[in-house]
C-alpha positions in Angstrom: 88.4 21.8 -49.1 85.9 23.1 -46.4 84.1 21.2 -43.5 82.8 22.0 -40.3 85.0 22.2 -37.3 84.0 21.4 -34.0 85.7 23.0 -31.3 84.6 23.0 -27.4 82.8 26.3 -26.0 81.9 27.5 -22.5 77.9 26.7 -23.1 78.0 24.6 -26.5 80.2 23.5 -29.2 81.4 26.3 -31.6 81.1 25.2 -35.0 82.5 26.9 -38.0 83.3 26.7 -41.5 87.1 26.3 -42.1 89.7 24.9 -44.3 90.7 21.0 -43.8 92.9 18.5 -45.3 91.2 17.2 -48.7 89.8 14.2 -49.2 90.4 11.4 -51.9 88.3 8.4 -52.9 89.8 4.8 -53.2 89.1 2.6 -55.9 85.4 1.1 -55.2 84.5 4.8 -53.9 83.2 7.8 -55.6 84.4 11.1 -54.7 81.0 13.8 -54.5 80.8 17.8 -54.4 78.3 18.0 -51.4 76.2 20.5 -52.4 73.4 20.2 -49.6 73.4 18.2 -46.5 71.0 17.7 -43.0 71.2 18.3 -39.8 70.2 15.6 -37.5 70.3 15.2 -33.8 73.1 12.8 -33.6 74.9 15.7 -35.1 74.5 17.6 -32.0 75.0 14.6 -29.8 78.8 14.2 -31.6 79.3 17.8 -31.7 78.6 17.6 -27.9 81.2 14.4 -28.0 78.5 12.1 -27.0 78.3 10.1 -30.6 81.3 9.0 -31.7 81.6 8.2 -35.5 82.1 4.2 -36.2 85.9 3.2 -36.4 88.0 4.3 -39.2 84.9 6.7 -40.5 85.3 10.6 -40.6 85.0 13.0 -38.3 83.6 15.2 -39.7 79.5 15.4 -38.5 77.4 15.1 -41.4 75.2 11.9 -42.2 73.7 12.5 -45.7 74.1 14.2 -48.5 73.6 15.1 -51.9 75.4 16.2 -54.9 77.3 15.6 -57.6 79.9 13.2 -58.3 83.4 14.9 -58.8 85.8 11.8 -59.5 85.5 8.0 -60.0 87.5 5.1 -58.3 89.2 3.2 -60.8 87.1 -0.4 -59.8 83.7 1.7 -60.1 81.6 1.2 -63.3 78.3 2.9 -63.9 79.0 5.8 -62.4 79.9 9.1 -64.5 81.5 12.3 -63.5 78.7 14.8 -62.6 75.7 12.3 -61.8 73.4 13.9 -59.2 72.8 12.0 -56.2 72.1 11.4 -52.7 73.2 8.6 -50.0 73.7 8.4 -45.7 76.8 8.4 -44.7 78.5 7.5 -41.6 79.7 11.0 -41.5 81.8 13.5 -43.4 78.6 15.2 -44.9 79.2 18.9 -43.6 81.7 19.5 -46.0 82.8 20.6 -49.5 83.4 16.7 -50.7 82.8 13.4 -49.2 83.8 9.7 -50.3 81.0 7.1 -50.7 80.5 3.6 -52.3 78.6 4.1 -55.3 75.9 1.3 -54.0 75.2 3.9 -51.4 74.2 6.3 -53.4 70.8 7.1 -55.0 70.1 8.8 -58.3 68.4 12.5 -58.1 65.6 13.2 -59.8 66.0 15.5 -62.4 63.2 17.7 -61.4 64.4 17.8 -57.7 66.5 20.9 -56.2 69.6 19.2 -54.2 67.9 20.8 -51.2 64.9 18.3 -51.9 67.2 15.3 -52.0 69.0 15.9 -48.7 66.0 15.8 -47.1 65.9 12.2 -47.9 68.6 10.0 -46.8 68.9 10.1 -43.1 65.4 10.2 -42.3 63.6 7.7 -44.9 65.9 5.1 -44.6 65.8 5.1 -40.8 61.7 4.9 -41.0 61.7 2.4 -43.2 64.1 0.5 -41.7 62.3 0.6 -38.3 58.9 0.4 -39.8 59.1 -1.7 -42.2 62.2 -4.3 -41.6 62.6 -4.5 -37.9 59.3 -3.5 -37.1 57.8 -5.8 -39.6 54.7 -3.3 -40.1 51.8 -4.7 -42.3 48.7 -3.7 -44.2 46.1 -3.1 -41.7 47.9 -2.8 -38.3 47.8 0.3 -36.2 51.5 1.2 -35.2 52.1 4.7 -33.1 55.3 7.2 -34.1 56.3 9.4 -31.7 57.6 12.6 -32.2 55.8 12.8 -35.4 56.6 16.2 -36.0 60.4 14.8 -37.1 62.4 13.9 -40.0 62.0 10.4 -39.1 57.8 10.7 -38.0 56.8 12.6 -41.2 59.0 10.4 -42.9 57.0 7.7 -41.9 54.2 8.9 -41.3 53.4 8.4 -45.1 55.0 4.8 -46.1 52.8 3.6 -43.4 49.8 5.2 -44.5 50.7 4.1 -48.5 51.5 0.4 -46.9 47.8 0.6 -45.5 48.5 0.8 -41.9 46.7 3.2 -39.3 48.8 5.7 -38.6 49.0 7.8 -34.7 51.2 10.2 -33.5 52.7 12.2 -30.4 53.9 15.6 -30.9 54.5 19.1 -28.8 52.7 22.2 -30.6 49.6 22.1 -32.4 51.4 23.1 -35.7 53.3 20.0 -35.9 50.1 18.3 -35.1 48.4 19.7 -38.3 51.6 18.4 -40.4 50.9 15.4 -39.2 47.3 15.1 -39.7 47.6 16.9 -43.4 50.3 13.6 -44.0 48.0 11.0 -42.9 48.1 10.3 -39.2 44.3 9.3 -38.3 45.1 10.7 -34.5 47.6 13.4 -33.5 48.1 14.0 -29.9 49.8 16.9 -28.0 52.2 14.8 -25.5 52.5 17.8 -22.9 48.6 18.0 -22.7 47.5 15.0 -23.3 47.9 11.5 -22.0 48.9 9.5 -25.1 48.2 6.2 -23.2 44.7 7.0 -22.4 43.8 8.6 -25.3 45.1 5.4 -27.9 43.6 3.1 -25.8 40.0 4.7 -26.1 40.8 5.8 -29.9 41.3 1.9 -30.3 38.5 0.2 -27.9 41.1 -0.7 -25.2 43.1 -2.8 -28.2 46.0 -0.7 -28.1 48.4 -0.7 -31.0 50.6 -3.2 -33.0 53.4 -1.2 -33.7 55.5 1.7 -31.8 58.5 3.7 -33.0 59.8 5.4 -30.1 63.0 8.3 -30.2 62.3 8.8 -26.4 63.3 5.8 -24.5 63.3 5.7 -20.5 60.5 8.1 -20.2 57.8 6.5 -21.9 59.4 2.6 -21.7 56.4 1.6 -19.5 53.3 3.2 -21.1 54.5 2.3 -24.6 54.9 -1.6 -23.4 50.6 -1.0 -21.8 49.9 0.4 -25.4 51.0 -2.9 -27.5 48.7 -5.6 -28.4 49.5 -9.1 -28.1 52.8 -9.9 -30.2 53.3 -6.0 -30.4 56.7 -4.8 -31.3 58.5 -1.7 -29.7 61.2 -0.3 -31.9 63.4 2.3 -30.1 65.9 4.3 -32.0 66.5 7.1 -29.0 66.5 8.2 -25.8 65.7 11.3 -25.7 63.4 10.9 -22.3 66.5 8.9 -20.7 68.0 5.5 -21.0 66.8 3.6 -18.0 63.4 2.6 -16.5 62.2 -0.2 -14.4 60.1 -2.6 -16.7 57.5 -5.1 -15.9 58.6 -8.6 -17.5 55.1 -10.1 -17.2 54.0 -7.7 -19.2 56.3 -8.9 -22.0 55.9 -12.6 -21.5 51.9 -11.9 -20.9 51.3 -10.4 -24.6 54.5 -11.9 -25.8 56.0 -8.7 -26.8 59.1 -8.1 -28.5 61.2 -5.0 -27.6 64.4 -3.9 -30.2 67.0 -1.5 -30.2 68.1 -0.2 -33.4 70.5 1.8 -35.2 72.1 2.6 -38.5 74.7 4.4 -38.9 77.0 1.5 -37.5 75.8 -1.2 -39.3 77.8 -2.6 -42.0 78.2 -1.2 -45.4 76.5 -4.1 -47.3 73.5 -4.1 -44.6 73.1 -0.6 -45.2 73.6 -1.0 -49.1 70.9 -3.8 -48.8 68.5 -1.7 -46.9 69.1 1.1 -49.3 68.0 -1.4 -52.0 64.7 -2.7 -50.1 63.7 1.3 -49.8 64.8 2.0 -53.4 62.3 -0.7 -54.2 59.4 -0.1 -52.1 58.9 3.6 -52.2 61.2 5.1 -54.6 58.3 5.5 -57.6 56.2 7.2 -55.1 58.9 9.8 -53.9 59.8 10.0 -57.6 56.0 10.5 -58.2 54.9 12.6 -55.2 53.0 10.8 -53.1 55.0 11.4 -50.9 57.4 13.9 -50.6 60.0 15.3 -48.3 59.3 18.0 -45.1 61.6 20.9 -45.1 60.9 23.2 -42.3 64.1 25.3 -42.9 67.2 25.8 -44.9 70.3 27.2 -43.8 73.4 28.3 -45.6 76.7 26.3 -43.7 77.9 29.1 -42.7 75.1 29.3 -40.2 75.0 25.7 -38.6 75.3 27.1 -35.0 72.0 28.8 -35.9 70.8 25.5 -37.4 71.6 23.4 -34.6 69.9 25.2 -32.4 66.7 25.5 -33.9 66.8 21.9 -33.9 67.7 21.7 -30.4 65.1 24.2 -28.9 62.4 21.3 -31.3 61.1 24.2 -33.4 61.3 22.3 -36.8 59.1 20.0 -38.0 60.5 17.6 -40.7 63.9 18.4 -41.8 66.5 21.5 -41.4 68.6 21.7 -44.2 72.2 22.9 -44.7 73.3 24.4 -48.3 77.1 24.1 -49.2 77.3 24.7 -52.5 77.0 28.4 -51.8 80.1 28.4 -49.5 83.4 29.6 -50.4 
């Protein structure tokens, strides 16, 4: 088969499309022709040699896909020979075919394009895991996603306005602003011109917010920690303004605050199957339905992920860049 290989350049990693060792499934997996697949910036962090896959998972970058399923482990029921589907992975999704556990995976609409479905994975299950499960967002609670303009932010952007929460948002050009307003964010703010902290704490009477989800880290530690009301949760799932900061404790124990670090492509399979199921069951029907959909700024052929990577490194997409491998030879 084909996959992306990564090789070391003077400014960047090269990356290009080349002939690999195939790939089987073993019995409890499902073998899938990867027909479209994502790029996200943990891709360019491993690329770069800076994000490791987990032990004993592929090499090859790629964390979500969809498809169709091209052979069947021999302990696998319920699964037939050409389903259409979509799942994370822990990598291996730039490529012609990738092995996943059939709980993993997610049926395909029938009306969807298999450009539509891998916008999904990656992105909605990391919202929703940090909205919803870790960050234990409710009905009526204000929570603040920066870098809204993202997969992730106009991913959840919308399951917390259909939960019934008050949606604001950071982000750096006023056209990802507009997304974001258009999806539901009551207040839209432009980072590099204004001051987030002052603005949210006059857009909310000096109450501040319940609820952050935060890609940036060190950067903003200190202002997020001002922003959140008493009990507030800070979820951070990046660090993408630098991974240290000093931090005032009394600010924690004064408004007993509760800060968390979270990932998801290392987490066990059967966490990630079970998180899989709670999204499945919460917002599946209104994917399925339309109420919310997908954000696909671009879509690429394979060929042309140095292009695609970056246009996601220089931040000119908002919502997802997509990769299309079915048109590869």
């Amino acid at each position: 088969m084909k996959a992306i290989a990564v090789k070391k350049g003077d400014k960047e990693p090269l990356l290009s499309w080349e002939e690999v060792p195939d790939i089987q499934c073993g019995p409890e997996e499902v073998l899938v022709n990867v027909m479209a697949t994502a790029v996200n910036r943990a891709d360019l962090l491993q690329a770069m040699g800076l994000y490791p896959p987990p032990p004993g998972e592929s090499e090859i970058l790629g964390l979500e896909m969809a498809g169709a399923i091209a052979a069947i482990g021999d302990a696998v029921q319920g699964r037939q020979i050409g389903d259409r589907v979509l799942a994370i992975l822990p990598g291996g999704g730039y490529a012609q075919q990738v092995a996943v556990h059939p709980q993993m995976l997610i049926e395909l609409p029938g009306s969807w394009s298999f450009v539509e479905g891998a916008a999904i994975p990656e992105v909605w299950l990391t919202a929703f895991l940090n909205l919803f499960i870790e960050g234990t967002l409710q009905s009526g609670e204000t929570v603040m996603i920066h870098a809204g303009g993202s997969g992730v932010g106009t991913a959840g952007i919308q399951m917390a306005r259909e939960a019934g929460a008050l949606v604001y948002i950071t982000a750096g050009a006023e056209e990802k602003l507009e997304k974001c307003r258009g999806l539901g964010a009551a207040l839209a703010l432009n980072y590099k011109e204004q001051d987030f902290f002052e603005e949210v704490m006059t857009a909310t009477g000096g109450n501040g917010v319940d609820l952050i989800l935060d890609p940036v880290g060190g950067a903003y530690l200190n202002q997020n920690l001002s922003l959140l009301k008493e009990n507030g949760r800070l979820v951070n799932i990046g660090l993408l303004g630098g991974n240290t900061a000093e931090m005032n404790m009394a600010a924690i124990l004064g408004k007993s605050l509760r800060i968390i670090g979270s990932r998801l492509r290392s987490r066990p399979l059967m966490e990630k199957i079970a998180i899989t199921q709670q999204f499945k069951e919460r917002f599946w029907a209104l994917l399925e339905g339309g109420k919310i959909q997908p954000v696909i700024d671009t879509v690429f052929p394979i060929e042309e992920v140095q292009a695609a990577h970056a246009y996601v490194r220089e931040n000119r997409n908002t919502g997802k860049v997509i990769l299309e491998v079915n048109a590869a030879g």
